[in-house]
Z-matrix of the N, CA and C atoms (Angstrom, degrees):
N
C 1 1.438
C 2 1.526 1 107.91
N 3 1.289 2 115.43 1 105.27
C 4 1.365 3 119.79 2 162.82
C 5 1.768 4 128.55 3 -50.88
N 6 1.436 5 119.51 4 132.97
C 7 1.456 6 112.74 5 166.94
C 8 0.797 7 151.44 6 -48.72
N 9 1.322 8 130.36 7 74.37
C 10 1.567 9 101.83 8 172.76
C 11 1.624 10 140.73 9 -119.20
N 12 1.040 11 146.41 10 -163.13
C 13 1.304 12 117.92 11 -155.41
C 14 1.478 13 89.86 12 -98.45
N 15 1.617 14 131.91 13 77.35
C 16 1.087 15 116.56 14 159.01
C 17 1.239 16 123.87 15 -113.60
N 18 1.203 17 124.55 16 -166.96
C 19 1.629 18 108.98 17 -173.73
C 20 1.329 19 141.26 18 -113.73
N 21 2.181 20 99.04 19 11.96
C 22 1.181 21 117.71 20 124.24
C 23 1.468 22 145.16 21 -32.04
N 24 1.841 23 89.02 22 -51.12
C 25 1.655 24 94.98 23 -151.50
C 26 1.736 25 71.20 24 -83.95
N 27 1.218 26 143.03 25 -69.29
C 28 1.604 27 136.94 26 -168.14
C 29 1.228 28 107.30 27 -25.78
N 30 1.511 29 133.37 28 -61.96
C 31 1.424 30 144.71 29 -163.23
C 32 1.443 31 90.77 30 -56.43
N 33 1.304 32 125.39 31 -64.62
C 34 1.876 33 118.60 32 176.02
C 35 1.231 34 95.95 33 -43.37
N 36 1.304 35 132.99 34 -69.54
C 37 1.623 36 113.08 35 -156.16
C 38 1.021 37 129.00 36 -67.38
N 39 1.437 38 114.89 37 -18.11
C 40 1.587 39 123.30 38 -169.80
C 41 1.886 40 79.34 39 -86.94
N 42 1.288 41 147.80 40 -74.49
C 43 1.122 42 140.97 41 148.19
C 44 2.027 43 111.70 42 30.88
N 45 1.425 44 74.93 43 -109.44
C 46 1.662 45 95.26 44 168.59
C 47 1.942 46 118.37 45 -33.06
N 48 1.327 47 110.12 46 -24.22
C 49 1.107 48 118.64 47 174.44
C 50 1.636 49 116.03 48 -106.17
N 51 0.953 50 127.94 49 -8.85
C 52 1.621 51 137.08 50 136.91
C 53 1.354 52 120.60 51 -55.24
N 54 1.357 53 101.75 52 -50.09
C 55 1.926 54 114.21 53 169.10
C 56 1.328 55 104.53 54 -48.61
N 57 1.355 56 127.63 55 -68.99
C 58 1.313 57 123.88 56 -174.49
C 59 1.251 58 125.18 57 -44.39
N 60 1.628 59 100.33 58 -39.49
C 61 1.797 60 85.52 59 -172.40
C 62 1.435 61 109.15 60 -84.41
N 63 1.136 62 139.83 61 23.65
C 64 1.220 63 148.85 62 -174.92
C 65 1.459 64 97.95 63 -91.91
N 66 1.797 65 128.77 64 -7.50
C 67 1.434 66 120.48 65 -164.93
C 68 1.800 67 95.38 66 -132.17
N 69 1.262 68 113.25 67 2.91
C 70 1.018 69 138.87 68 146.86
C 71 1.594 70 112.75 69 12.32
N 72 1.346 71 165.87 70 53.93
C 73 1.243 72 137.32 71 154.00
C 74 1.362 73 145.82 72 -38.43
N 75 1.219 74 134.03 73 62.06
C 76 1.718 75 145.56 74 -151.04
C 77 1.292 76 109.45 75 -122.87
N 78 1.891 77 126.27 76 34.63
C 79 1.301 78 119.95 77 -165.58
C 80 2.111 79 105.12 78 -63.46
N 81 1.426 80 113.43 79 4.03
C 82 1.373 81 116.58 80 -176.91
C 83 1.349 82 117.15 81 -99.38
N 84 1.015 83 107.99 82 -63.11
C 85 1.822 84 126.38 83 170.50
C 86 1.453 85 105.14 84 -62.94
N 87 1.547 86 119.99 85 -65.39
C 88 1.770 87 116.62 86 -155.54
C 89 1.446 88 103.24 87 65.78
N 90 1.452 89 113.49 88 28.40
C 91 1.325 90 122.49 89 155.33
C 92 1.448 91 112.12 90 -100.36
N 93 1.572 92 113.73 91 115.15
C 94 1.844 93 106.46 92 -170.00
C 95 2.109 94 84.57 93 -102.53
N 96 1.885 95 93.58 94 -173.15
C 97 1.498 96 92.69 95 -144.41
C 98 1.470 97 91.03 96 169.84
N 99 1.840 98 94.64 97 90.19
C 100 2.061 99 87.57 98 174.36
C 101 1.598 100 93.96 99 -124.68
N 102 1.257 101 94.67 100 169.33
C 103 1.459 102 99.80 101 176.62
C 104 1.362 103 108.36 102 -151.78
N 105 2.085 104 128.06 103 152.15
C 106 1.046 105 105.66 104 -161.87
C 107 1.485 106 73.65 105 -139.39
N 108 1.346 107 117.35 106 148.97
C 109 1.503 108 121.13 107 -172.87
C 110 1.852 109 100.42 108 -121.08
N 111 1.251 110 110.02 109 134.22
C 112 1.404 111 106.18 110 169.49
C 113 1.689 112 121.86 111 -122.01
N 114 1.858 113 111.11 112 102.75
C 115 1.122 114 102.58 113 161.28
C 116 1.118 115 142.10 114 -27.51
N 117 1.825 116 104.70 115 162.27
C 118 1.731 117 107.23 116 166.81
C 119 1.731 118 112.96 117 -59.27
N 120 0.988 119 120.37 118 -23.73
C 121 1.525 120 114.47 119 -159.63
C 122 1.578 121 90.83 120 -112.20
N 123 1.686 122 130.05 121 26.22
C 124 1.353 123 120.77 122 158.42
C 125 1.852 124 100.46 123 76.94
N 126 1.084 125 119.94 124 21.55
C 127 1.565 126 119.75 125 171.91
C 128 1.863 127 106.27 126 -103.66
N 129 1.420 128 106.88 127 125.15
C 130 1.281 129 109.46 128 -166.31
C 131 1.824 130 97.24 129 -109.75
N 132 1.582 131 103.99 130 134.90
C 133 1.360 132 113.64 131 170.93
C 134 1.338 133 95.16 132 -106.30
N 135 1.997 134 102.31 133 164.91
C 136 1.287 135 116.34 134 176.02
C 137 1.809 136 100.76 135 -122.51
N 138 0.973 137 97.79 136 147.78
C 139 2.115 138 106.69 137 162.21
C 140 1.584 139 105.83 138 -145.97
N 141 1.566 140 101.73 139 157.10
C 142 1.396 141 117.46 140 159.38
C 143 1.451 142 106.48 141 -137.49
N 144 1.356 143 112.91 142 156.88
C 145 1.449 144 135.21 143 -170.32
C 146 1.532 145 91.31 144 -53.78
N 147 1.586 146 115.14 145 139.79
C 148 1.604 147 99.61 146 159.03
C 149 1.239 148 100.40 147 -141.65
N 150 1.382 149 125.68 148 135.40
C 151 1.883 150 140.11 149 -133.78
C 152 1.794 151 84.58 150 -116.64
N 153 1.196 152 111.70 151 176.52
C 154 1.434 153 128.25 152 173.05
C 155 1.307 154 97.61 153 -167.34
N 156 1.676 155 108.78 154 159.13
C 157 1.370 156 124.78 155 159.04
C 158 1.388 157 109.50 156 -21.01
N 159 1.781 158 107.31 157 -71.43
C 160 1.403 159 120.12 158 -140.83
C 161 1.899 160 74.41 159 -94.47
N 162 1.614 161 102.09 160 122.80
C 163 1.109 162 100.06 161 172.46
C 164 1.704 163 142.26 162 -38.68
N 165 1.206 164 97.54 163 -45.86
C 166 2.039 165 137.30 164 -155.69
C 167 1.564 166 69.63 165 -83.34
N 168 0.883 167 157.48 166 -58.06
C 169 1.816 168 144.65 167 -129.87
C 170 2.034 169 89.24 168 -101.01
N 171 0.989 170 101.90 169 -17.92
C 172 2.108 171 87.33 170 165.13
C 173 0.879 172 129.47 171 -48.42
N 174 1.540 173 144.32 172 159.84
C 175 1.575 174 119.25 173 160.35
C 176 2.279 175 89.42 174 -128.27
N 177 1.403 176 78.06 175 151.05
C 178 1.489 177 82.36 176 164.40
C 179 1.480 178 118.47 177 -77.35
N 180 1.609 179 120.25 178 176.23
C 181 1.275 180 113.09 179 -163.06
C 182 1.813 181 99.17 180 -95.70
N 183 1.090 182 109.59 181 -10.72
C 184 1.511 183 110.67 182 177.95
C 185 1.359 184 101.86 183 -76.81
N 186 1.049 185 122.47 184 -42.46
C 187 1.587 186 130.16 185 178.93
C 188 1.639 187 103.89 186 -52.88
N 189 1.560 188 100.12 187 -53.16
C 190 1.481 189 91.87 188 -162.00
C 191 1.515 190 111.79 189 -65.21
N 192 1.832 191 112.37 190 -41.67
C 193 1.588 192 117.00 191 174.30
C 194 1.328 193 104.27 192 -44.40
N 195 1.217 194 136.34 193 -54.85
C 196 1.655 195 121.82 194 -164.67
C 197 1.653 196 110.82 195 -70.57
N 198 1.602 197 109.05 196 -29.63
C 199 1.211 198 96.36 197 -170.07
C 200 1.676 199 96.28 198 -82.25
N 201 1.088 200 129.35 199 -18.94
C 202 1.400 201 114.16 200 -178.62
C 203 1.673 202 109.12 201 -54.06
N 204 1.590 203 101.09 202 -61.14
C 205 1.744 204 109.50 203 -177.09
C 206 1.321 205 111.73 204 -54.35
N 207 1.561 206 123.63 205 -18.73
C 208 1.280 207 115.62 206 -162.24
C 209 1.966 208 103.75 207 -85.86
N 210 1.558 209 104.95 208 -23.34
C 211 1.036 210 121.49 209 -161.12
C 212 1.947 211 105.41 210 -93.61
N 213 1.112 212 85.13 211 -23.95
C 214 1.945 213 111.52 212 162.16
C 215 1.897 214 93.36 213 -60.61
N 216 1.059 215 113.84 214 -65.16
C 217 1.244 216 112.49 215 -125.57
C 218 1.932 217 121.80 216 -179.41
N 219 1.443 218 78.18 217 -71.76
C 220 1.482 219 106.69 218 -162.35
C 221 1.376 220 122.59 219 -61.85
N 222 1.339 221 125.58 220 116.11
C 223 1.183 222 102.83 221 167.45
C 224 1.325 223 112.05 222 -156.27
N 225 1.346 224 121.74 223 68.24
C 226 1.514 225 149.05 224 133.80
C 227 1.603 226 110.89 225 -149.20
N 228 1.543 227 80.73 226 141.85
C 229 1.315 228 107.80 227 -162.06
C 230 1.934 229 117.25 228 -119.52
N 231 1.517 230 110.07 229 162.39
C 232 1.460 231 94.39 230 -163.73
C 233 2.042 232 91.54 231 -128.88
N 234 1.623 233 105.91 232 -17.46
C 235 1.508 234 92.83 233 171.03
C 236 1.612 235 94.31 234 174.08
N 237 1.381 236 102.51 235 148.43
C 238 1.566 237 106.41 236 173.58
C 239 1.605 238 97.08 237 -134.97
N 240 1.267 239 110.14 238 143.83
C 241 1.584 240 115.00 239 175.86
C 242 1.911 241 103.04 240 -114.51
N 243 0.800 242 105.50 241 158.93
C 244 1.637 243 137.31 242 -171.50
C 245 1.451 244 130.31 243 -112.72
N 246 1.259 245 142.14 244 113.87
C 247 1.385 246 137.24 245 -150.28
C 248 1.548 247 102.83 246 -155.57
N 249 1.216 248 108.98 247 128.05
C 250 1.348 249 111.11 248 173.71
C 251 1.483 250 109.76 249 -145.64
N 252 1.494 251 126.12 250 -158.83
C 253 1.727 252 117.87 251 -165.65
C 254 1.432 253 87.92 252 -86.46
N 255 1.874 254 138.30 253 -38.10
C 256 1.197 255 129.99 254 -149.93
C 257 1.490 256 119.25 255 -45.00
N 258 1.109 257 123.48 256 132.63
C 259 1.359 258 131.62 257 -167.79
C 260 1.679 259 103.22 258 -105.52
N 261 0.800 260 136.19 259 -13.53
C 262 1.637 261 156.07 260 -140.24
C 263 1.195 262 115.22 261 -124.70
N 264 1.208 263 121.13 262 -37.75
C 265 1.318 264 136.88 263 -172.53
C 266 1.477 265 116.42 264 -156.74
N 267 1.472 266 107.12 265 160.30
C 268 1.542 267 113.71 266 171.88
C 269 1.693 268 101.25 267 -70.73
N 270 1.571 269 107.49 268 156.25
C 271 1.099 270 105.69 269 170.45
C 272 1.946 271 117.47 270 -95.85
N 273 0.690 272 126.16 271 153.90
C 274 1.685 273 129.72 272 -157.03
C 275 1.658 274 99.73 273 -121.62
N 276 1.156 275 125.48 274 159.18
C 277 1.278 276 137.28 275 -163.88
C 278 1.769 277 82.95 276 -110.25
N 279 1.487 278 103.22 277 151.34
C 280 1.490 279 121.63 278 175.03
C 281 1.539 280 112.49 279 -77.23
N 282 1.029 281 114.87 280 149.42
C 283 1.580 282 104.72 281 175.03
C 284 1.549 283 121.53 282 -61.97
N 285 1.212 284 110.92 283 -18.41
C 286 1.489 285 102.03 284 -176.14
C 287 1.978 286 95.41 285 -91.14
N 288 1.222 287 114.35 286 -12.89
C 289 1.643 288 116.39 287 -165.64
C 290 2.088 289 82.07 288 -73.84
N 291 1.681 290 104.58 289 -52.62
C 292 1.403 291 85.20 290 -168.77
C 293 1.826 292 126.42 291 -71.91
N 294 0.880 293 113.94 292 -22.42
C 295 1.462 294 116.67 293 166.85
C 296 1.532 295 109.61 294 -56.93
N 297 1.401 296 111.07 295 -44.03
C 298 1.795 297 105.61 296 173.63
C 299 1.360 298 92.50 297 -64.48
N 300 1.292 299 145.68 298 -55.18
C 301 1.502 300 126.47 299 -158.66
C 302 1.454 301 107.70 300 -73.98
N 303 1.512 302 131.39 301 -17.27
C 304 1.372 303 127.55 302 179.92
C 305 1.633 304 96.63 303 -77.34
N 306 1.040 305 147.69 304 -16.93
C 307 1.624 306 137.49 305 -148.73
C 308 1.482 307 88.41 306 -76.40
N 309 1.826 308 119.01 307 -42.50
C 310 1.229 309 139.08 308 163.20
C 311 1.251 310 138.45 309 -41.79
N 312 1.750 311 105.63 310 -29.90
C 313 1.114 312 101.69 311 171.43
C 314 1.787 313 103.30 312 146.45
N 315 1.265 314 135.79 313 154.70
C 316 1.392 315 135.54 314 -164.82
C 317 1.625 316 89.58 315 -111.88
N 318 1.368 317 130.41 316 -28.42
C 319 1.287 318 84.84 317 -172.80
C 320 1.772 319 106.64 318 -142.68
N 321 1.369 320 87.60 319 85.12
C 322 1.991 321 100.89 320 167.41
C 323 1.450 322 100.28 321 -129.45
N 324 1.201 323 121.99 322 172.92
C 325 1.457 324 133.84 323 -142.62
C 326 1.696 325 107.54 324 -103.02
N 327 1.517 326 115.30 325 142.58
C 328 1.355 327 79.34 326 168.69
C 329 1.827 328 105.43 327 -150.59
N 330 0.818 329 106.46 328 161.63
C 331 2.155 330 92.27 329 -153.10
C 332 1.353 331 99.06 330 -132.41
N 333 1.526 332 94.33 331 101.06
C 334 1.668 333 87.53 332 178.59
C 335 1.470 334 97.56 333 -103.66
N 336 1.707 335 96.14 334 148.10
C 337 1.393 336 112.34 335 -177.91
C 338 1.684 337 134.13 336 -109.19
N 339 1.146 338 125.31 337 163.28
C 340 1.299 339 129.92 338 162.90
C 341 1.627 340 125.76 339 -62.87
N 342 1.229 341 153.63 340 161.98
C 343 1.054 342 151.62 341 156.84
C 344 1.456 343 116.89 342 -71.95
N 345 1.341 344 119.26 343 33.46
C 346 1.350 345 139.92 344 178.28
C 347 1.752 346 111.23 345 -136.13
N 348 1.192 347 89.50 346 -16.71
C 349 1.752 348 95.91 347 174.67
C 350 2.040 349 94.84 348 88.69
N 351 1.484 350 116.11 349 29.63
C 352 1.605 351 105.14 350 151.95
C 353 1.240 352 118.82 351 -83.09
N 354 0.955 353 119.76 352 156.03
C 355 1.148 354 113.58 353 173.19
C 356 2.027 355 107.33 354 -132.47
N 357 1.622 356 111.07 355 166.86
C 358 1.127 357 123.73 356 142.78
C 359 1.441 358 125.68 357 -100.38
N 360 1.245 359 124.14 358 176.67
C 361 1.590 360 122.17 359 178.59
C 362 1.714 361 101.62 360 -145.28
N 363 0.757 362 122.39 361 105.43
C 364 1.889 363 144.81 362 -177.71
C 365 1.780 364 97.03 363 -114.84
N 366 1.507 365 107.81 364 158.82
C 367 1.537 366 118.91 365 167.40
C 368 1.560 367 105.01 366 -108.43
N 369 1.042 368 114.38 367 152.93
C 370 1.574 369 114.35 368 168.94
C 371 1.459 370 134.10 369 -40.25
N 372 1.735 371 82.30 370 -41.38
C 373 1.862 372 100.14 371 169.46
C 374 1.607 373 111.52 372 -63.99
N 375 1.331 374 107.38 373 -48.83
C 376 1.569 375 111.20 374 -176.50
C 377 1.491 376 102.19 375 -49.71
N 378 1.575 377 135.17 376 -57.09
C 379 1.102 378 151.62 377 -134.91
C 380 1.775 379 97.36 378 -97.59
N 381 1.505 380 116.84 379 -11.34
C 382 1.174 381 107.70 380 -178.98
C 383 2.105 382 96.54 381 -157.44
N 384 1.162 383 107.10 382 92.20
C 385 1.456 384 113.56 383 -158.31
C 386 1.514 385 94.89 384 -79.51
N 387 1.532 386 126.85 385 140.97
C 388 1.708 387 117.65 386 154.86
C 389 1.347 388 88.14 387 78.56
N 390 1.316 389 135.56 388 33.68
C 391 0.941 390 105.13 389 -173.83
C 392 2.230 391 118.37 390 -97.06
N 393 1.160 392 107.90 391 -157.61
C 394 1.585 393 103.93 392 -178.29
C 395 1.280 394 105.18 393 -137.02
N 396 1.545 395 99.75 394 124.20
C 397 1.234 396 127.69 395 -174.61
C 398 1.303 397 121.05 396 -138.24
N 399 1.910 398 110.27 397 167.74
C 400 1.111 399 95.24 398 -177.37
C 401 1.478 400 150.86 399 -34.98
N 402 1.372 401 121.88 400 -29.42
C 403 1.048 402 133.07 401 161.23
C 404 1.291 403 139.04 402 -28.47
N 405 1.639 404 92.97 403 -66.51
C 406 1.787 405 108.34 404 165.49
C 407 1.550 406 118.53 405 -54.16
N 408 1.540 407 123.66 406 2.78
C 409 1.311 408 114.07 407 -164.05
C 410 1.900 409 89.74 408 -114.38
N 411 1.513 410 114.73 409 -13.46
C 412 1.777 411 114.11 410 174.09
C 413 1.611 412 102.97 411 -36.81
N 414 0.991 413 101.74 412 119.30
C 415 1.330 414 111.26 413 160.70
C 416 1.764 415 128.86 414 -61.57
N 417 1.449 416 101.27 415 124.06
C 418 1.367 417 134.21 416 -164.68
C 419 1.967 418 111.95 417 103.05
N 420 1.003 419 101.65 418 -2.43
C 421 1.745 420 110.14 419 171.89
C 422 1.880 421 109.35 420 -75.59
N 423 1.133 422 98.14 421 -29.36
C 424 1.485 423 114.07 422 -148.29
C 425 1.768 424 87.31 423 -114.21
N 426 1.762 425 106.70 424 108.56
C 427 1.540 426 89.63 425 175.25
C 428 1.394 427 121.81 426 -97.91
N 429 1.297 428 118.68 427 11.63
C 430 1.637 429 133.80 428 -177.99
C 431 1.221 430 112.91 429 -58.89
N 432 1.567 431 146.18 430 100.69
C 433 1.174 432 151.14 431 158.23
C 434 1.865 433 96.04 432 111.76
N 435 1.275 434 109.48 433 -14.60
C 436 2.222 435 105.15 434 160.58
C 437 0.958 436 106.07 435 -63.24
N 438 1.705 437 127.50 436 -47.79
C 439 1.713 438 117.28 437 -156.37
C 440 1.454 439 125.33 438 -68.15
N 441 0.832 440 131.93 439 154.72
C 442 2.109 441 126.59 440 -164.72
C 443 1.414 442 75.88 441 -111.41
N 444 1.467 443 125.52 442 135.97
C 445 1.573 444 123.74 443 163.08
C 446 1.735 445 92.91 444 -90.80
C-alpha cells in the first residue's frame, strides 16, 4: 500500500505510534512515548522512550524509531507520528528529538497526537525554524579550521 497523505494511512500511523508506547520503559518519569516513523518506500518503524538511572543515557522514542530504520537501511523519511498518555494536549517532540529528525530532512510530516488518537500535523521545518543541518557542515561553508592565521 502506497502513501499517501490520507487520513487512513495517518490514523494507522498515529495508531502504530500508540502501540509503541505501550512497550514504553519510563520506570522514572511514568511518562510513556511511542513513535512510528514512515519511510520513503512506505516501511513503518516503531520506538518507545527508554529511561535509565543516569538520566542523559535515555533515548526518546522518536530517536529510537529513526535510529531503528536508519540502522535497517533507511534514511529518508516521509512522516513519523508521536503518542503519549497526554489527554490535554498534543504531545511535541523534544528539542534534541527534532534536530535528530532534521539531519533527515526539513520537510516530512510529523503528527503528534492526543491519547485519544487526535492528532496535529506540523513539518519538521515548522517545528524547528532556521534550523542547522546537514548542509551547513559542506565543506568550504564552514570557515573554522580553513583560515591560515
Amino acid at each position: 500500500m502506497s502513501w499517501k497523505k490520507s487520513s487512513c494511512h495517518t490514523e494507522v500511523l498515529v495508531r502504530k505510534s500508540q502501540e509503541a508506547k505501550e512497550q514504553a520503559y519510563c520506570p522514572y518519569s511514568k511518562f510513556r512515548v511511542g513513535a512510528a516513523v514512515l519511510t520513503s518506500d512506505g516501511t513503518v518503524f516503531t520506538g518507545c522512550n527508554v529511561e535509565n538511572a543516569c538520566y542523559s543515557a535515555g533515548l526518546c522514542a522518536e530517536r529510537t524509531a529513526i535510529s531503528k530504520a536508519v540502522s535497517e537501511g533507511h534514511k529518508s523519511f516521509k512522516a513519523i507520528a508521536i503518542a503519549s498518555d497526554l489527554e490535554d494536549r498534543f504531545i511535541s517532540p523534544c528539542g534534541a528529538c527534532r534536530q535528530f529528525m532534521r539531519e533527515f530532512g526539513s520537510q516530512w510530516d510529523v503528527y503528534m497526537s492526543k491519547s485519544d488518537g487526535s492528532y496535529k500535523l506540523m513539518t519538521v521545518e515548522e517545528l524547528l525554524p532556521c534550523s542547522f543541518g546537514p548542509d551547513d557542515l559542506r565543506k568550504g561553508k564552514n570557515p573554522v579550521g580553513n583560515s591560515k592565521l
